[in-house]
mmCIF file as gemmi writes it, N, C-alpha and C atoms, coordinates in Angstrom:
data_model
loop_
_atom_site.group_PDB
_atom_site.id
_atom_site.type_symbol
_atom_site.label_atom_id
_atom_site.label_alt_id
_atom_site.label_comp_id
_atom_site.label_asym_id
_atom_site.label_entity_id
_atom_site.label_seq_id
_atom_site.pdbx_PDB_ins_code
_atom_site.Cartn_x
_atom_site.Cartn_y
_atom_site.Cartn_z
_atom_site.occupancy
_atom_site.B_iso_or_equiv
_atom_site.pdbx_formal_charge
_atom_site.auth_seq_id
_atom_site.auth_asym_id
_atom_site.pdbx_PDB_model_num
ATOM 1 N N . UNK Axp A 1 ? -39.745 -50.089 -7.125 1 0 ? 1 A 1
ATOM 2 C CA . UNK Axp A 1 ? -40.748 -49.24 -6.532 1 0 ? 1 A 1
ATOM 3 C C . UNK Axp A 1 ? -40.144 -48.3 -5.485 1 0 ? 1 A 1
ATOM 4 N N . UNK Axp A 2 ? -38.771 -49.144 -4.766 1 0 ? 2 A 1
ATOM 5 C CA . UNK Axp A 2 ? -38.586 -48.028 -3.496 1 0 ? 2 A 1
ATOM 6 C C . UNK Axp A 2 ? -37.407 -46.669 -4.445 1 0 ? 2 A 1
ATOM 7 N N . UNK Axp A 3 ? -37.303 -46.591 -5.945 1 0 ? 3 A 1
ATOM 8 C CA . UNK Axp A 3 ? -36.641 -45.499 -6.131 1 0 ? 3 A 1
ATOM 9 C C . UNK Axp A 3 ? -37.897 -44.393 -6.601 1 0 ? 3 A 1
ATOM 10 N N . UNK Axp A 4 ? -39.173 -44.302 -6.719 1 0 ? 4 A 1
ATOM 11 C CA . UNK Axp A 4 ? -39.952 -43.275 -6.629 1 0 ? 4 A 1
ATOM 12 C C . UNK Axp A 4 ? -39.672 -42.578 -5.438 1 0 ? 4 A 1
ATOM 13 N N . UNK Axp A 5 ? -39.221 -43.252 -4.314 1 0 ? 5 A 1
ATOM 14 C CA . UNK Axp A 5 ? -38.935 -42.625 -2.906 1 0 ? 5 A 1
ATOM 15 C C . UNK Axp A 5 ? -37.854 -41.252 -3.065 1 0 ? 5 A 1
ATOM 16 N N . UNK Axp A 6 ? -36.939 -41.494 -3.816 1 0 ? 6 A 1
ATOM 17 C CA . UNK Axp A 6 ? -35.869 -40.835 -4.112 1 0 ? 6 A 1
ATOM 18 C C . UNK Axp A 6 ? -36.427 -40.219 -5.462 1 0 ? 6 A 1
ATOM 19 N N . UNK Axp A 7 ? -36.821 -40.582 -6.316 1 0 ? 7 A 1
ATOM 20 C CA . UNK Axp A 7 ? -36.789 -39.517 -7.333 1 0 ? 7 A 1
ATOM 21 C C . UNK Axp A 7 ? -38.113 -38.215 -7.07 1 0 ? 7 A 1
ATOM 22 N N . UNK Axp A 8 ? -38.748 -38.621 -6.665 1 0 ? 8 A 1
ATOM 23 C CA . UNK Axp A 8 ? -40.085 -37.731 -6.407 1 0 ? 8 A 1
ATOM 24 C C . UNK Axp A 8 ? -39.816 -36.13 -5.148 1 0 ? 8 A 1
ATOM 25 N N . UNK Axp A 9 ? -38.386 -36.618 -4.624 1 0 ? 9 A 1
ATOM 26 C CA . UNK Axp A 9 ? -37.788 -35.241 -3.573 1 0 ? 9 A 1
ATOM 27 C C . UNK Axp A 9 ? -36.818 -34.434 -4.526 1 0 ? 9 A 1
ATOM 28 N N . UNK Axp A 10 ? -35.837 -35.793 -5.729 1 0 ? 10 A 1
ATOM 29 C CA . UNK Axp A 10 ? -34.967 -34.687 -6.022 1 0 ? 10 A 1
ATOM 30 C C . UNK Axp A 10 ? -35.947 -34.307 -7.223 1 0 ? 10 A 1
ATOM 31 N N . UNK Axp A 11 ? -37.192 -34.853 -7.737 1 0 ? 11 A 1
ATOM 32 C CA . UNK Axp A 11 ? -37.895 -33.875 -8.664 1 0 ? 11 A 1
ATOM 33 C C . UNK Axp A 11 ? -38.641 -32.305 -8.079 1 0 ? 11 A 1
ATOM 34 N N . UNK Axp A 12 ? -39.143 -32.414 -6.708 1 0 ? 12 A 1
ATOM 35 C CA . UNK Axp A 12 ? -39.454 -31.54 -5.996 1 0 ? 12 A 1
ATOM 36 C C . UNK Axp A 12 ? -38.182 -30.23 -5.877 1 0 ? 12 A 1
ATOM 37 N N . UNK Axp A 13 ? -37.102 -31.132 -5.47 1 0 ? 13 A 1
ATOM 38 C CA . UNK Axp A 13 ? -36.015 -29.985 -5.412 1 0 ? 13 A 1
ATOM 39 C C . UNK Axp A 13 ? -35.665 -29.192 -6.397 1 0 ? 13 A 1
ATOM 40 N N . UNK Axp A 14 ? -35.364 -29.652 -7.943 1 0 ? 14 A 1
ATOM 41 C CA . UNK Axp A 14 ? -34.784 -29.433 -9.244 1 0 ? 14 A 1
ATOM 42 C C . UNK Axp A 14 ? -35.955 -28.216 -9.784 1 0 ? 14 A 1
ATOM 43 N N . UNK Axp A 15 ? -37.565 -28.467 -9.333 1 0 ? 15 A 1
ATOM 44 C CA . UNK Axp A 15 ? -38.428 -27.941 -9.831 1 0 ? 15 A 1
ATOM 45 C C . UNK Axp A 15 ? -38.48 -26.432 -8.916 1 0 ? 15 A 1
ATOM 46 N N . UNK Axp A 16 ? -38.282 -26.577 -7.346 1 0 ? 16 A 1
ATOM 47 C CA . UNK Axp A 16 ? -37.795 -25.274 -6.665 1 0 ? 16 A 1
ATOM 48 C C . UNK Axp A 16 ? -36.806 -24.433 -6.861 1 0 ? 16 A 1
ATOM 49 N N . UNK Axp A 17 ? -35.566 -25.476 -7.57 1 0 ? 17 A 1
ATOM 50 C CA . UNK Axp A 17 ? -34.668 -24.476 -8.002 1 0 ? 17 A 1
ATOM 51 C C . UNK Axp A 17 ? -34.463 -24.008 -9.18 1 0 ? 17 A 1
ATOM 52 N N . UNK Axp A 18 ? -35.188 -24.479 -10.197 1 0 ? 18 A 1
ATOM 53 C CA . UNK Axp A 18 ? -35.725 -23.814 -11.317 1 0 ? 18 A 1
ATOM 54 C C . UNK Axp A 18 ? -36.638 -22.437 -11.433 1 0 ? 18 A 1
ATOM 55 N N . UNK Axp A 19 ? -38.109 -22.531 -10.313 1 0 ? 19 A 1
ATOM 56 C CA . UNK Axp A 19 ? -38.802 -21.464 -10.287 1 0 ? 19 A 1
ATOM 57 C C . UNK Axp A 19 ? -37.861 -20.498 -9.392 1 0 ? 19 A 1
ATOM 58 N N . UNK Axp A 20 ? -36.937 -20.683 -8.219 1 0 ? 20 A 1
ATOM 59 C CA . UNK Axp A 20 ? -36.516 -19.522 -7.572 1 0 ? 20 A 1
ATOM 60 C C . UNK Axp A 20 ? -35.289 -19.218 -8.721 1 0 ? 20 A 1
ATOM 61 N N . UNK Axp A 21 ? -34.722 -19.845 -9.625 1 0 ? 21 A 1
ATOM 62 C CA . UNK Axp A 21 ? -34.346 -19.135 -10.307 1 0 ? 21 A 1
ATOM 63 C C . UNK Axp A 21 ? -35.009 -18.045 -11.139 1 0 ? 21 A 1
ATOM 64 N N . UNK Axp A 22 ? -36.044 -18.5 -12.189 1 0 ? 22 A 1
ATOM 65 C CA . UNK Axp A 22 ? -36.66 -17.986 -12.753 1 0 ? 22 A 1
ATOM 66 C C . UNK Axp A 22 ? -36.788 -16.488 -12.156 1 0 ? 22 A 1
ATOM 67 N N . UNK Axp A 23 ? -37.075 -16.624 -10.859 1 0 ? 23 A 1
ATOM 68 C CA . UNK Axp A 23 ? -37.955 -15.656 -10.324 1 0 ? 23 A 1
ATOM 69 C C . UNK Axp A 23 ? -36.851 -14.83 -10.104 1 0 ? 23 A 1
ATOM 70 N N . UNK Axp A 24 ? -36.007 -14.815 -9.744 1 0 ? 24 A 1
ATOM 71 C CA . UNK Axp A 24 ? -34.491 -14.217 -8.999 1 0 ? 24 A 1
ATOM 72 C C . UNK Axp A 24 ? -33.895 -13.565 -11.126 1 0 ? 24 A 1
ATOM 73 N N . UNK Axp A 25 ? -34.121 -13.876 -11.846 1 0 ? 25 A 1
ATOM 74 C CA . UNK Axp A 25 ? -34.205 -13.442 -12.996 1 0 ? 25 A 1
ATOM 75 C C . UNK Axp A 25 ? -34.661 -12.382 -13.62 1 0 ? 25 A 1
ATOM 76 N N . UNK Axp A 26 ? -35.669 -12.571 -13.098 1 0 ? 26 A 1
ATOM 77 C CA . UNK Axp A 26 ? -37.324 -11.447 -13.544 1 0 ? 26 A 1
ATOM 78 C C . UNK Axp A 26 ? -36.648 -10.355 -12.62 1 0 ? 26 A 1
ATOM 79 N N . UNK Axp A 27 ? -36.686 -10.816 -11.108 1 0 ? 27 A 1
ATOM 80 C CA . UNK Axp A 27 ? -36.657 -9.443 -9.999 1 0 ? 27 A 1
ATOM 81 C C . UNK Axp A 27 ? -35.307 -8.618 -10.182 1 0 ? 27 A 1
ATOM 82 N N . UNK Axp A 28 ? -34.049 -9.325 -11.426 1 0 ? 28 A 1
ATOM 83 C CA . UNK Axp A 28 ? -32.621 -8.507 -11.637 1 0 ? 28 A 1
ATOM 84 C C . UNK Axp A 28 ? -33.044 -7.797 -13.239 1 0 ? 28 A 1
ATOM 85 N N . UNK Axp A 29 ? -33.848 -7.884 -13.435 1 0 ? 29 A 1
ATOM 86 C CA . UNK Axp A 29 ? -34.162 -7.004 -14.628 1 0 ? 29 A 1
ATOM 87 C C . UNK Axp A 29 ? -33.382 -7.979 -15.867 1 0 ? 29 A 1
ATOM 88 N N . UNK Axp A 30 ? -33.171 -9.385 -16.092 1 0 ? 30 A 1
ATOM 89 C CA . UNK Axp A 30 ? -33.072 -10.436 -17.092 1 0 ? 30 A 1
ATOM 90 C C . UNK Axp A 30 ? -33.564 -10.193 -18.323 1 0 ? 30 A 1
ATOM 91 N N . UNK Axp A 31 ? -34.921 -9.411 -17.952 1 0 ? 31 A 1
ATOM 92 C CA . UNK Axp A 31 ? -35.768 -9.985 -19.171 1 0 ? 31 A 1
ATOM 93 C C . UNK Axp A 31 ? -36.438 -8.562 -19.482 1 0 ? 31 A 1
ATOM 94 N N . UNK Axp A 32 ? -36.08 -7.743 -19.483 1 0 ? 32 A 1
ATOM 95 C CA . UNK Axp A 32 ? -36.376 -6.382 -19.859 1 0 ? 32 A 1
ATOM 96 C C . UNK Axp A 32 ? -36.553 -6.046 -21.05 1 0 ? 32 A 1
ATOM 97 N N . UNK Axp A 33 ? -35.537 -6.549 -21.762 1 0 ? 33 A 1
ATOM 98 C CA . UNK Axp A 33 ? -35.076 -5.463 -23.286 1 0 ? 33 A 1
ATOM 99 C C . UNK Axp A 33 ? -34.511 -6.795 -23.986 1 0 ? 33 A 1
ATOM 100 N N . UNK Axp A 34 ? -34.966 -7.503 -24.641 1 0 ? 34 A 1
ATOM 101 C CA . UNK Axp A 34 ? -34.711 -9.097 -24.923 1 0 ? 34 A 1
ATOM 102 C C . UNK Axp A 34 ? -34.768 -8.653 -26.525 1 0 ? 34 A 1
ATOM 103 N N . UNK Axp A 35 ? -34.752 -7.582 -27.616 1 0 ? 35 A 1
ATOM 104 C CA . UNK Axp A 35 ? -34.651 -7.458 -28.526 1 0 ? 35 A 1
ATOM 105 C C . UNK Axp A 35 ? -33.176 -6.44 -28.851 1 0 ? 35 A 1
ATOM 106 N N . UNK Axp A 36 ? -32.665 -5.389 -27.773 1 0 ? 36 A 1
ATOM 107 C CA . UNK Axp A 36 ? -31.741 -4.444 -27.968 1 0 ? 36 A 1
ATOM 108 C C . UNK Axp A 36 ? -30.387 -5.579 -27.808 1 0 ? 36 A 1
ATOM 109 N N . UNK Axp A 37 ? -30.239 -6.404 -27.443 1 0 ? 37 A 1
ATOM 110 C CA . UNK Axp A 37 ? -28.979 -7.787 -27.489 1 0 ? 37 A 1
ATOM 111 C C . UNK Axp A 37 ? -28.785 -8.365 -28.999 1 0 ? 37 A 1
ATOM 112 N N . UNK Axp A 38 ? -30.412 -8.74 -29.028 1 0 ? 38 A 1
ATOM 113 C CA . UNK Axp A 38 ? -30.415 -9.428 -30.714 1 0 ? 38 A 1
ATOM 114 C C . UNK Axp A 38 ? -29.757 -8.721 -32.233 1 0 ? 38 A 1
ATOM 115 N N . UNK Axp A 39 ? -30.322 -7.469 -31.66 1 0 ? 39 A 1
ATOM 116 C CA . UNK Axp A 39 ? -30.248 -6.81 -32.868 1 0 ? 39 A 1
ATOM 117 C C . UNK Axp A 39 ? -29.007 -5.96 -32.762 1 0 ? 39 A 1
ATOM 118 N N . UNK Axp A 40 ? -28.198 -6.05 -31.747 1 0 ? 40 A 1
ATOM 119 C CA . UNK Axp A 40 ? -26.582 -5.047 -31.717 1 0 ? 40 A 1
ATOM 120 C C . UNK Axp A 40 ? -25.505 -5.615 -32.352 1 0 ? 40 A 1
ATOM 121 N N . UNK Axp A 41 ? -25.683 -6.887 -32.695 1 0 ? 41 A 1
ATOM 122 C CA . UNK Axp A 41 ? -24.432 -7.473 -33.295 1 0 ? 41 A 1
ATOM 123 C C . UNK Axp A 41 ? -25.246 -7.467 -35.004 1 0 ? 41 A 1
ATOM 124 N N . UNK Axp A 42 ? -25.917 -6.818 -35.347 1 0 ? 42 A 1
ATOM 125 C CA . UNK Axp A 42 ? -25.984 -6.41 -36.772 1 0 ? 42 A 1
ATOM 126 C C . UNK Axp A 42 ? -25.531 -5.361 -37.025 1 0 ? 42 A 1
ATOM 127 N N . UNK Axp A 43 ? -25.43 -4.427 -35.801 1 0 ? 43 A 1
ATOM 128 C CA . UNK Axp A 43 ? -24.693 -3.119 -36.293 1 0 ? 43 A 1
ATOM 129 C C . UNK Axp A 43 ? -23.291 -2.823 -35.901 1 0 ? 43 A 1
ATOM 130 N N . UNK Axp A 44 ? -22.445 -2.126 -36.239 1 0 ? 44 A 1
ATOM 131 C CA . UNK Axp A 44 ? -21.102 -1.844 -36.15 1 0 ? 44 A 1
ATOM 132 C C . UNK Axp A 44 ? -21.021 -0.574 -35.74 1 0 ? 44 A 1
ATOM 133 N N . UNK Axp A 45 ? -20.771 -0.465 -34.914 1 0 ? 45 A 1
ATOM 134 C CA . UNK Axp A 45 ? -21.312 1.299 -33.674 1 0 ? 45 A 1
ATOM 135 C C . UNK Axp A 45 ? -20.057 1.397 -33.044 1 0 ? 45 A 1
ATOM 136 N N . UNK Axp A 46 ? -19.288 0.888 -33.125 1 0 ? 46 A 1
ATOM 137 C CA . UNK Axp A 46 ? -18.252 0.919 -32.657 1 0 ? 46 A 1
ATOM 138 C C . UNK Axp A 46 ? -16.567 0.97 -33.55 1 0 ? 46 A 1
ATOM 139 N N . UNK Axp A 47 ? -16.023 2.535 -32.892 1 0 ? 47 A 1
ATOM 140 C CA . UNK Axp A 47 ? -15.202 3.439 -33.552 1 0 ? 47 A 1
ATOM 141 C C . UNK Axp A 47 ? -13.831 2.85 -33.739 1 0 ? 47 A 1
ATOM 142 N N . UNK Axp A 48 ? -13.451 2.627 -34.851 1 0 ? 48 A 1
ATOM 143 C CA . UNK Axp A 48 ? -11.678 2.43 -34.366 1 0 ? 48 A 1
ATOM 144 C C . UNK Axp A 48 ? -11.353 3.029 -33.292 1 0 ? 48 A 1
ATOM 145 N N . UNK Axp A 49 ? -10.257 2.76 -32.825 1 0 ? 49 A 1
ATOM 146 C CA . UNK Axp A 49 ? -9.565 3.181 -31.775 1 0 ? 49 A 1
ATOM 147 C C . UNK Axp A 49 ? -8.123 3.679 -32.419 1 0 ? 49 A 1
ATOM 148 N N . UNK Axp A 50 ? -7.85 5.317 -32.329 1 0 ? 50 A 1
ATOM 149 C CA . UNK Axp A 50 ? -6.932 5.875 -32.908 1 0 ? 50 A 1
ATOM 150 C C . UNK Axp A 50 ? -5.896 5.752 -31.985 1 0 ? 50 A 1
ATOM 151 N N . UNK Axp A 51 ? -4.035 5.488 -32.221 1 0 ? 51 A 1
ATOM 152 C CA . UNK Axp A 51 ? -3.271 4.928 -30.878 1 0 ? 51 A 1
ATOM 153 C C . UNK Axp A 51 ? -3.069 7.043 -30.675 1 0 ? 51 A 1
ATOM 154 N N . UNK Axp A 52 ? -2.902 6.713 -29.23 1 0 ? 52 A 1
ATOM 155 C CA . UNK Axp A 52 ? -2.885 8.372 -28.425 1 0 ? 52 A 1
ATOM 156 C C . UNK Axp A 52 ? -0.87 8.568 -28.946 1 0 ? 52 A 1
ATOM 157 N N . UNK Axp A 53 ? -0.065 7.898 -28.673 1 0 ? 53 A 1
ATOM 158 C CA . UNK Axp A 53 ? 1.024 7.557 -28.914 1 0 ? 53 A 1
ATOM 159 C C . UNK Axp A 53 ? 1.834 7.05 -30.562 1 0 ? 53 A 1
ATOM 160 N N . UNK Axp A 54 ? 2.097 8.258 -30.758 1 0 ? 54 A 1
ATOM 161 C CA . UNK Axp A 54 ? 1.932 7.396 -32.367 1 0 ? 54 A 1
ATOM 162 C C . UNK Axp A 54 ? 3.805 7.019 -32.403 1 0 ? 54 A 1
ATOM 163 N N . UNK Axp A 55 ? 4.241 7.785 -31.371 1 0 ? 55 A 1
ATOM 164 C CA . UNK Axp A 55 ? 5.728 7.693 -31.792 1 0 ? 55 A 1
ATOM 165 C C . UNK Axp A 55 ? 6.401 6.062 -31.089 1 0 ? 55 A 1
ATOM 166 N N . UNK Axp A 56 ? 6.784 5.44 -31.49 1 0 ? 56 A 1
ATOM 167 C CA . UNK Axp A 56 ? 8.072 4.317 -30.058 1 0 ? 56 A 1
ATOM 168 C C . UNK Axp A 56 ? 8.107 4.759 -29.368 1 0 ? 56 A 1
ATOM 169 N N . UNK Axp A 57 ? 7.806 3.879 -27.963 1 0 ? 57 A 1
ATOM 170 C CA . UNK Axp A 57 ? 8.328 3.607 -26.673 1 0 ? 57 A 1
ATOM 171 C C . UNK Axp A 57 ? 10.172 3.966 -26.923 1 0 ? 57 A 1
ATOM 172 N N . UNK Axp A 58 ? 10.684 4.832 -26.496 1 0 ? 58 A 1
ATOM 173 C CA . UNK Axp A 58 ? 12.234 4.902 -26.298 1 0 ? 58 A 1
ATOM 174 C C . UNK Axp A 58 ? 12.635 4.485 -24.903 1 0 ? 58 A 1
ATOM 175 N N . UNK Axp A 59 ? 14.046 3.074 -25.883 1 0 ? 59 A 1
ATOM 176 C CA . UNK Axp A 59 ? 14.745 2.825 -24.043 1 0 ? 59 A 1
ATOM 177 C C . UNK Axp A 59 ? 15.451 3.59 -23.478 1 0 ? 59 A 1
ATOM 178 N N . UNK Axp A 60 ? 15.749 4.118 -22.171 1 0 ? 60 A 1
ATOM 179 C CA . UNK Axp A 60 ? 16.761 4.634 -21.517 1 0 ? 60 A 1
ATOM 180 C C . UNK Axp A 60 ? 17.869 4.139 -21.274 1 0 ? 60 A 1
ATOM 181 N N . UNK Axp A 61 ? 17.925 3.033 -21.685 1 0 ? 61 A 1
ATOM 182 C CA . UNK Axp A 61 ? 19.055 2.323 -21.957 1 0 ? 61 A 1
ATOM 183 C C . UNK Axp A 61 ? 20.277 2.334 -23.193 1 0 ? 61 A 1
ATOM 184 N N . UNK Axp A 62 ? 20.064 3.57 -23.944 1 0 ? 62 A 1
ATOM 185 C CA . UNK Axp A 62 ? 20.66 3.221 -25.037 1 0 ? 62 A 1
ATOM 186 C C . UNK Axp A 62 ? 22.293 3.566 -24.614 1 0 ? 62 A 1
ATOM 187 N N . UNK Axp A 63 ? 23.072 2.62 -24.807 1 0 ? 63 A 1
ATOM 188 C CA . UNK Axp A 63 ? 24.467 2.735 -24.756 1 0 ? 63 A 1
ATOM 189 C C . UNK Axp A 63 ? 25.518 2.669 -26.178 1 0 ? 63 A 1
């Protein structure tokens, strides 16, 4: 009976830091656009990358 003493504060606590999360979520803009994430990894929008450098690195070292 004396651990309701203890579980009933850290249930109080766990449940405060759940809603100030929640809430601290909402107020950073979390939950805005919850379909433009889902649906970007079906498309391929993204360009090769052509190298700027097409020739070898040359050493100054050549002896």
């Amino acid at each position: 009976m004396s651990i309701i003493y203890v579980l009933i504060p850290i249930a109080i606590l766990l449940v405060c830091i759940a809603v100030f999360v929640f809430f601290w979520a909402v107020k950073s803009n979390q939950f805005d656009d919850l379909e433009r994430h889902g649906s970007s990894i079906l498309f391929d929008d993204d360009l090769p990358k052509h190298k700027q450098n097409s020739t070898p690195p040359t050493s100054e070292n050549n002896e």
